[in-house]
C-alpha positions as CSV (number, residue, x, y, z in Angstrom):
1,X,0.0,0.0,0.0
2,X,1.5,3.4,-1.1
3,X,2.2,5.7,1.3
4,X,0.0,9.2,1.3
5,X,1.3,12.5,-0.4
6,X,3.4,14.4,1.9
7,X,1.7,17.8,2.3
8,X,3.2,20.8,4.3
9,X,1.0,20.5,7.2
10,X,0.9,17.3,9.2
11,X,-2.0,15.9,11.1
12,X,-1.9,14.7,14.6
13,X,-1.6,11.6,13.3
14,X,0.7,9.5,10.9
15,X,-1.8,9.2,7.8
16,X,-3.8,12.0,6.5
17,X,-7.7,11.7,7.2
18,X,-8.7,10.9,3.6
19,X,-6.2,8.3,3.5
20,X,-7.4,6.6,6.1
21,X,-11.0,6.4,4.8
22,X,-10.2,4.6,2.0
23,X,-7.7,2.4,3.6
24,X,-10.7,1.6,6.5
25,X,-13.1,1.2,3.3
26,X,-10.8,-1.1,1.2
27,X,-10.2,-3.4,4.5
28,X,-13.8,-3.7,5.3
29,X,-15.0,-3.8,1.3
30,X,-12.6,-7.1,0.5
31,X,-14.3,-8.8,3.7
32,X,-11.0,-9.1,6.0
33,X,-13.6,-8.2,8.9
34,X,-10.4,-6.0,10.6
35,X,-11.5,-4.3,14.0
36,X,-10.2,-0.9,15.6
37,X,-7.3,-2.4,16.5
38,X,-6.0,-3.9,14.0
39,X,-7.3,-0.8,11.4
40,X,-5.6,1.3,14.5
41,X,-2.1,0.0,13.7
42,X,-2.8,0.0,9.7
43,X,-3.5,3.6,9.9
44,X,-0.8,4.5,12.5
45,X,-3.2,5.8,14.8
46,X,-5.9,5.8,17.9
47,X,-8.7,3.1,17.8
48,X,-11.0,5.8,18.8
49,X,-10.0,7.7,15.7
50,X,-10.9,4.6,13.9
51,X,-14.2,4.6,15.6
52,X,-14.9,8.4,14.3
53,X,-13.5,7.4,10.8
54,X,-15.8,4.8,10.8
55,X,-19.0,7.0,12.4
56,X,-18.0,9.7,8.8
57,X,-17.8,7.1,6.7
58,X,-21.2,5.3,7.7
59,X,-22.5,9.1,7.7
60,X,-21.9,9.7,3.8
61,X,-23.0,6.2,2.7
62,X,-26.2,7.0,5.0
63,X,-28.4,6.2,2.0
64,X,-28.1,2.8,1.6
65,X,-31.0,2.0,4.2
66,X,-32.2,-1.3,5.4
67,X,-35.6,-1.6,7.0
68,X,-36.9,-3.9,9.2
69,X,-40.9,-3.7,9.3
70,X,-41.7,-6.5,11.6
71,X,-39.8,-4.5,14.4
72,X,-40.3,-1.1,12.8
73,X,-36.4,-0.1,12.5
74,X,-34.4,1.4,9.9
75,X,-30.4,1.1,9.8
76,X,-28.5,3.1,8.1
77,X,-25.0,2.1,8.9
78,X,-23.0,1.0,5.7
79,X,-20.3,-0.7,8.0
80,X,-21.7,-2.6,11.2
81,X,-19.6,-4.5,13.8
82,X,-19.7,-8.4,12.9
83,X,-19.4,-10.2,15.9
84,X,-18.9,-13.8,14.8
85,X,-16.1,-12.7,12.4
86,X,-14.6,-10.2,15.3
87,X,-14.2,-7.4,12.9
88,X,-16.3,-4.9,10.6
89,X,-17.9,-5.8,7.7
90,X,-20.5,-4.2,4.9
91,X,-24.3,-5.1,5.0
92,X,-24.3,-4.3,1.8
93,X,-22.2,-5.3,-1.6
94,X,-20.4,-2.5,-2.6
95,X,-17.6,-1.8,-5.9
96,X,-16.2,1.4,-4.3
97,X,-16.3,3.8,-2.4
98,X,-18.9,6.1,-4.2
99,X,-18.4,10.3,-5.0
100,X,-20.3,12.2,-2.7
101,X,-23.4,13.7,-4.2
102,X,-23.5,17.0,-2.7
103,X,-26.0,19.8,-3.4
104,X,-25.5,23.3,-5.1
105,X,-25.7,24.6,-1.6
106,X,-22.4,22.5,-0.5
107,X,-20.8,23.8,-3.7
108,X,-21.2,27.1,-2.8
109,X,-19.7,26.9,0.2
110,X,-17.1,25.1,-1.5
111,X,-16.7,27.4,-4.0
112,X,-16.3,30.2,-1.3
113,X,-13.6,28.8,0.4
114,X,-11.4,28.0,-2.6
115,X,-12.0,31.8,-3.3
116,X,-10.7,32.3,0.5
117,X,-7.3,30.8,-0.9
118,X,-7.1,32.2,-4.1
119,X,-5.7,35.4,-3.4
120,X,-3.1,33.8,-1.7
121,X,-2.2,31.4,-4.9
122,X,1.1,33.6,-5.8
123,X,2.6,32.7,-2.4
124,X,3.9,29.0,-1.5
125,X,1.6,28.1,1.7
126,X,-1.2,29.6,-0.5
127,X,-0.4,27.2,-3.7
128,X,0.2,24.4,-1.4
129,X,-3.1,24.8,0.1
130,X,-5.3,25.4,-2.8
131,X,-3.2,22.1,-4.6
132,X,-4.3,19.7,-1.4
133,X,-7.8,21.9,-1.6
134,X,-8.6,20.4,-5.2
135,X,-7.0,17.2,-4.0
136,X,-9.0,16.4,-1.5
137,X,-12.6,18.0,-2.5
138,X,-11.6,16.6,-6.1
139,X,-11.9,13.0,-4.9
140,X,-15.1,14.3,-2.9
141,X,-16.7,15.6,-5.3
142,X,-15.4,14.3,-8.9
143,X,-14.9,18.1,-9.8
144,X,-11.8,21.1,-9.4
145,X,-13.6,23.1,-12.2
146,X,-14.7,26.2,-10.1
147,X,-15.0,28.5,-12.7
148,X,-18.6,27.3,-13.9
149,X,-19.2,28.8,-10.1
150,X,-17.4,31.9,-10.5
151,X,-19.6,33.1,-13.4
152,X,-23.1,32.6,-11.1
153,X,-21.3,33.9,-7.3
154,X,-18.1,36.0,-7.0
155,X,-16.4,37.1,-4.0
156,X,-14.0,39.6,-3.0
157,X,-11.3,40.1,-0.9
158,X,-9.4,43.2,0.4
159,X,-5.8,43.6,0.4
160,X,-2.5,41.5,-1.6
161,X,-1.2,39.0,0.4
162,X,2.3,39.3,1.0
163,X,4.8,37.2,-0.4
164,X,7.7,36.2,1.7
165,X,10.9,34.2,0.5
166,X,10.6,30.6,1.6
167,X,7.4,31.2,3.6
168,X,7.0,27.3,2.9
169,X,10.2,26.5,4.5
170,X,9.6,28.6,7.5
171,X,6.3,27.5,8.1
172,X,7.2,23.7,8.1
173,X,9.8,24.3,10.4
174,X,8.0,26.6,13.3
175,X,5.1,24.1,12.9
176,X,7.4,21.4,13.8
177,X,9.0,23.8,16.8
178,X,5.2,24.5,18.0
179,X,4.5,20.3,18.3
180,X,8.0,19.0,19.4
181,X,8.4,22.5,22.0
182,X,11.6,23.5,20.9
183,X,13.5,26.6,20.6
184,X,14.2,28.3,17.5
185,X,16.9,31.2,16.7
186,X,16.5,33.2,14.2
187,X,17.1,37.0,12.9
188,X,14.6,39.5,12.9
189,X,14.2,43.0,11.1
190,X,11.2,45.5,12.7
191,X,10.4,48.2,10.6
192,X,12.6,50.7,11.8
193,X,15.5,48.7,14.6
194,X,18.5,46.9,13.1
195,X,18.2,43.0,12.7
196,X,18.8,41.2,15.9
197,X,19.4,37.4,16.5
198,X,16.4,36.0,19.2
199,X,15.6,32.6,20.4
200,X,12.2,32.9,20.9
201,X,10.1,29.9,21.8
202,X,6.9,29.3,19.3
203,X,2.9,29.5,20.4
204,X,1.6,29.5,17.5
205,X,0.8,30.6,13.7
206,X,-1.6,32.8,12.5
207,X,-2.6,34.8,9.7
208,X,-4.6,38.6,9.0
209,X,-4.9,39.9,5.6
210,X,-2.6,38.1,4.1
211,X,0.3,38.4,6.1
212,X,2.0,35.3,8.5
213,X,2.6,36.0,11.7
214,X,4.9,34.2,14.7
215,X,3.4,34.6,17.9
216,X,6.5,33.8,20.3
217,X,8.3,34.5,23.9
218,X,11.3,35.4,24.6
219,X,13.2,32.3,25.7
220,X,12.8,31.8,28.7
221,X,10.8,35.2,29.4
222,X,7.0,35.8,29.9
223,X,7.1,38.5,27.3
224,X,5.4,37.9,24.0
225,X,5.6,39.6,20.5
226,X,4.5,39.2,17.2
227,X,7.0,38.6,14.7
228,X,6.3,38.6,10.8
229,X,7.4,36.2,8.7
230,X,8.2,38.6,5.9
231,X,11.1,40.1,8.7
232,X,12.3,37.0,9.6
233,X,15.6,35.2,8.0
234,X,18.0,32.3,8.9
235,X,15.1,30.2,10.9
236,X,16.7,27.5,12.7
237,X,15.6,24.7,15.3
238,X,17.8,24.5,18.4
239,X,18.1,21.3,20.5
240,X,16.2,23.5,23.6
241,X,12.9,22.3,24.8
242,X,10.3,24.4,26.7
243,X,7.8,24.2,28.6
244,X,4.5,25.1,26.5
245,X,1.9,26.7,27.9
246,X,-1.3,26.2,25.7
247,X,-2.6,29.8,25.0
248,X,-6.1,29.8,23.3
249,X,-5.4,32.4,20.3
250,X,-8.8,34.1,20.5
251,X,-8.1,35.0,24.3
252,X,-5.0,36.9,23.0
253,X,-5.9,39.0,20.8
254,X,-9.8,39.4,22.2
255,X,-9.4,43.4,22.8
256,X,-6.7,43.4,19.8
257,X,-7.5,45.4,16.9
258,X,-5.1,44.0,14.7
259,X,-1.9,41.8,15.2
260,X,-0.7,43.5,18.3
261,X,-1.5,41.3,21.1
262,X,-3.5,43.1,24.1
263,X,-5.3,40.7,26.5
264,X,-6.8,43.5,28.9
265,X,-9.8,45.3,28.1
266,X,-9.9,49.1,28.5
267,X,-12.0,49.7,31.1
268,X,-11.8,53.2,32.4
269,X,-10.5,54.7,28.8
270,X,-12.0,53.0,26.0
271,X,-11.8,54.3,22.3
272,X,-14.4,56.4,21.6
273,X,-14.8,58.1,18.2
274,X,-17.7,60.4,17.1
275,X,-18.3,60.1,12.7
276,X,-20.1,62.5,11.0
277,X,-23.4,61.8,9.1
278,X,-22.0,61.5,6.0
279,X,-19.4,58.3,7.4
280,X,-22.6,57.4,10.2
281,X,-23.7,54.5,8.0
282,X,-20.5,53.0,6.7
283,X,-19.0,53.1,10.4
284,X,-22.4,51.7,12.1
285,X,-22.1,48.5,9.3
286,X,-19.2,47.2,10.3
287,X,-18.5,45.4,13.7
288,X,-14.9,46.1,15.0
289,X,-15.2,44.7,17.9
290,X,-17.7,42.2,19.7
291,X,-18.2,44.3,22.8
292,X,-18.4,47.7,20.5
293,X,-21.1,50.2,21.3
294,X,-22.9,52.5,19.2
295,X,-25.0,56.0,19.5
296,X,-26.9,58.1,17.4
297,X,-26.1,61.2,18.3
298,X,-28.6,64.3,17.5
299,X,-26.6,65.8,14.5
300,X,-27.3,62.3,12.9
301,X,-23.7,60.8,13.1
302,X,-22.7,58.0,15.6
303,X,-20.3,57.5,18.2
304,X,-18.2,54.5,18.3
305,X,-17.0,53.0,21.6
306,X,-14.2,50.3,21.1
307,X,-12.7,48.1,24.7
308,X,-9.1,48.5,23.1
309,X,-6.1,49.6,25.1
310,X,-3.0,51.0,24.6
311,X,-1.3,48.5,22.8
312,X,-3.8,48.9,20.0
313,X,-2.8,52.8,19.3
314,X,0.1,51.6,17.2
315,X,-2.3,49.9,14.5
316,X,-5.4,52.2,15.4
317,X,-3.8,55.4,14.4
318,X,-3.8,54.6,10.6
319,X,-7.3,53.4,10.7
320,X,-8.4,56.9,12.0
321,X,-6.7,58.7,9.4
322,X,-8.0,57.0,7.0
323,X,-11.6,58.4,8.2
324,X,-9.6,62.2,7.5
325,X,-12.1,64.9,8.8
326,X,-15.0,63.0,9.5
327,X,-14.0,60.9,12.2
328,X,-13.2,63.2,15.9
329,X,-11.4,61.5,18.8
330,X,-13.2,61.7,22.0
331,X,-10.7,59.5,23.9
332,X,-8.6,58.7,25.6
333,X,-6.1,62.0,25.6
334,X,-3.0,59.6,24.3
335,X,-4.5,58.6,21.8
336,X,-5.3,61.8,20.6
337,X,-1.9,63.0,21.3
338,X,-0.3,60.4,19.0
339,X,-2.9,61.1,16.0
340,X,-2.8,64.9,16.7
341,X,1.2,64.5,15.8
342,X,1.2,62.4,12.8
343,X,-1.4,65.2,11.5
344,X,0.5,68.0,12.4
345,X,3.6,65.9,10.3
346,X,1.5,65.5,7.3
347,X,0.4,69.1,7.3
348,X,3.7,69.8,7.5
349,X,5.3,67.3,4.9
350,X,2.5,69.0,2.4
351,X,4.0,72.7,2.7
């Protein structure tokens, strides 16, 4: 038996999900009646894995029905337990594994997320995704031709993604830091400070508008940053371990506005931010935050209350220019302070 494609991203197990549903389907379809163990060790993995394989599998075959009137049941389980062999079997003769026959409404949301990737196709973590994408749904559906889709529903997508060199390379070899909880060294390049070499120790990988990001400590320090993957060079795996700490992403960026980490909520100065009428409706559409709060005001514009704290200015800042006039800063005074300069630098710069 061939051994499945090695993609950039490995599972938490030793075969790749598909894989094992055919292999589970193959042993059970030429009647060797294997059980969980035995399909366990086939697959390289957990029996109760097998067990869930097994539970999908019986799921998309749940048409082939047998019904039992004299005790008013209906099974619907392709692959049943056979306990005089000691293994699984079918209850019904079947050639192969059959395509699943999904509706236009599973197509569309198909179709929507291989138009989440393809902005990112230029980039190698993008082209490796969308290639396992039509691998995968291809053998799920019989089809990779999308574009009969794109004619009917189109999305779109703000921003380029950012193409950094060997982004491939790098994420296979933080992804393996992040499971195996090992150091990493590496060289880094902020926007305006000199390169430095850090041996950080990896949390995790995430992504916004494009862009890869490192969330990291310090070695050995409870300080955390957030290091882009487009400033980072000569990535290498030490033989350190760490202690990880599992950190639930969400909880640290829940009062973030954008990649800057900030875990506390601002409770005594929030952002507050008064539009005009003219920018009341596009502001009030959007939600920038879950805990946001709006109010008409009498003039007909809106004020905008956001839970972010001082962290946040850094990225904040830019947004609120981009509002120009019809945006007002209510507070807090810092923040004020900071736009107030970088105004008073572009009325300066236009002189």
């Amino acid at each position: 038996m061939r051994e499945p494609a090695q993609g950039i991203i490995q599972g938490n197990t030793s075969r790749d999900h598909i894989y094992r549903i055919f292999v589970i389907f193959s042993e059970v379809q030429n009647e060797r009646h294997p059980n969980a163990k035995a399909l366990a060790k086939l697959c390289g993995t957990h029996e109760r894995t097998i067990q869930r394989d097994i539970d999908q599998i019986n799921g998309l075959l749940g048409s082939f029905e047998t019904t039992y009137p004299e005790v008013g049941r209906v099974e619907t389980n392709a692959i049943e337990f056979d306990h005089q062999q000691g293994g699984y079997r079918l209850r019904q003769k079947l050639n192969h594994f059959p395509i699943i026959r999904v509706e236009d409404r599973d197509l569309l949301m198909l179709h929507f997320l291989r138009q989440c990737l393809d902005p990112y196709k230029d980039t190698g973590i993008g082209k490796s995704m969308i290639d396992s994408f039509n691998q995968t749904f291809g053998i799920l559906t019989g089809t990779t031709d999308w574009k009969q889709w794109e004619r009917i529903v189109h999305f779109r997508f703000e921003g380029k993604p950012e193409v950094a060199k060997e982004d491939v390379k790098l994420f296979d070899l933080l992804h393996k830091a992040i499971k195996e909880n090992t150091q990493v060294s590496l060289d880094y390049k902020p926007a305006k400070d000199p390169k430095t070499t850090r041996i950080v120790e990896p949390h995790f990988l995430f992504m916004r508008n494009g862009s890869w990001y490192l969330y990291a400590s310090k070695a050995g320090k409870p300080e955390k940053r957030t290091l882009k993957f487009a400033r980072i060079s000569n990535a290498k795996l030490t033989k350190v371990k760490f202690t990880h700490v599992w950190m639930d992403p969400k909880d640290c960026f829940e009062y973030s506005f954008g990649v800057v980490p900030s875990q506390s909520k601002a409770r005594k100065n929030p952002v507050i931010i008064e539009f005009t009428q003219a920018s009341a409706q596009r502001a009030s559409e959007t939600v920038w935050h879950p805990e946001q709060k709006i109010e008409k005001l009498p003039d007909g514009g809106v004020r905008l209350e956001l839970p972010f704290d001082e962290p946040t200015y850094l990225e904040l800042k830019p947004w609120i220019l981009s509002w120009g006039s019809s945006a007002k800063i209510i507070g807090p005074k810092a923040l004020k302070d900071k736009v107030a300069e970088d105004v008073r630098a572009m009325a300066a710069a236009l002189l």
